[in-house]
N, C-alpha and C positions, 0 to 999 in steps of 0.2 A: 614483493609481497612478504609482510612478514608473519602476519598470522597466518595460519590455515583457516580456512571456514569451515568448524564445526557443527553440522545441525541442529539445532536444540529443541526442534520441535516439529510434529509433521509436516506443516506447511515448509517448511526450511528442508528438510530429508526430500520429499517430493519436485523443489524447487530444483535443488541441489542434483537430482538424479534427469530432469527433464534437459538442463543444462547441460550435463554430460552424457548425451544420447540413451539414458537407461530409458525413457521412457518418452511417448511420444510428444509435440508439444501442448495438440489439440485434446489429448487424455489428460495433462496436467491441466491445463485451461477449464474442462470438464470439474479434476478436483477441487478446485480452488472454488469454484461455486460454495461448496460445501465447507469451506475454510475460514478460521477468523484472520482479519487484520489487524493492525495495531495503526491504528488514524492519528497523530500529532492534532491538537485542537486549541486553538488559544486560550487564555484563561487569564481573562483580564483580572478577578479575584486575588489570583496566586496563591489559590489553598490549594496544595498539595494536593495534585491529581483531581481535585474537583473543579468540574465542569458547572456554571449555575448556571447558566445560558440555554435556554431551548434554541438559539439560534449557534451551535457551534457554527466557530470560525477554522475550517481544517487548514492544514498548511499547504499551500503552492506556491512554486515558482514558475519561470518566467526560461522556454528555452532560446537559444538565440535567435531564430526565428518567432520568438511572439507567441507560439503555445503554449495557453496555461496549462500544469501539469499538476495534479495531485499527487501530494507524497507520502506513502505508504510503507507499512516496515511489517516483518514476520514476527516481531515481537517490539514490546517495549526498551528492553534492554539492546535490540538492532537501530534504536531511533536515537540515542542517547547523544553521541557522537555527532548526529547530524542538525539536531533541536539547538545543539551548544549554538549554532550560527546564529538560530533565532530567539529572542529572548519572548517568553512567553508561550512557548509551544510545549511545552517542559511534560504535561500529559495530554492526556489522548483519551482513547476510545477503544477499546477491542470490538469490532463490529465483524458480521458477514461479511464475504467477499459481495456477495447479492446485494446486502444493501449497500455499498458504495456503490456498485453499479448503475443503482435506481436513481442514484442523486449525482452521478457525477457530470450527466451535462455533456457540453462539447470539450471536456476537457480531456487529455492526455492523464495517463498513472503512471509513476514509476514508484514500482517495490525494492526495496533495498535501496537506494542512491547512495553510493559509497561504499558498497560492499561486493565484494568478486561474483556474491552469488546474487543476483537480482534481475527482475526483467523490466522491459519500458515498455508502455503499451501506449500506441497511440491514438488520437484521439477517436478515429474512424471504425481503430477496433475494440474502444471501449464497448461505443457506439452499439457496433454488431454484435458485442457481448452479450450488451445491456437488452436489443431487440430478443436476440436468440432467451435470455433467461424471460421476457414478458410474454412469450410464444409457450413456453413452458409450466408456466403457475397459472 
């Protein structure tokens, strides 16, 4: 490791502290409801940061087992590094954590990929996320 992971933002401070037992996992799961993300979105345009598309194209891949996975970041600036891979993903979307939930389907999340602090959710417990927040509104 050669940076340290800094947090730069609640979502990140929150992450950062659930990972190292300050807080529980099911209490940060709770916050994150209330949290924005930082969605990667194709952009076929290539106008800087603009989206024209009512139909975003978010990024996923593919784990070795054949779960599509949605990839999500705590910020813009935590995507940067990982977007390089894919050309066209370059902005994104700051959205609720709720609404990826609502649209993400049978799919798997992972927040951060490529960073010390991140979590992978899979796809079963998107799922139950996404039940528990339509039990809830």
């Amino acid at each position: 490791m050669s940076d340290t992971f800094e947090p730069r933002n609640e979502l990140e401070q929150k992450l950062q502290a659930a990972q190292v037992g300050e807080i529980p996992g099911d209490v940060f799961m709770r916050e994150l409801m209330d949290l924005q993300v930082f969605m990667p979105v194709e952009d076929k345009l290539g106008i800087d940061g603009f989206q024209s598309s009512n139909k975003a194209k978010p990024l996923t891949v593919k784990t070795e087992d054949g779960t599509e996975v949605l990839v999500l970041f705590t910020s813009p600036e935590r995507a940067k590094p990982f977007v390089k891979d894919f050309p066209g993903y370059e902005g994104g979307l700051l959205v609720e954590f709720t609404w990826v939930l609502e649209r993400a389907g049978g799919q798997g999340i992972a927040l951060n990929p490529g960073w010390e602090v991140g979590i992978d959710m899979e796809p079963d417990m998107v799922q139950q996320l996404a039940r528990g927040q339509a039990g809830e509104s």
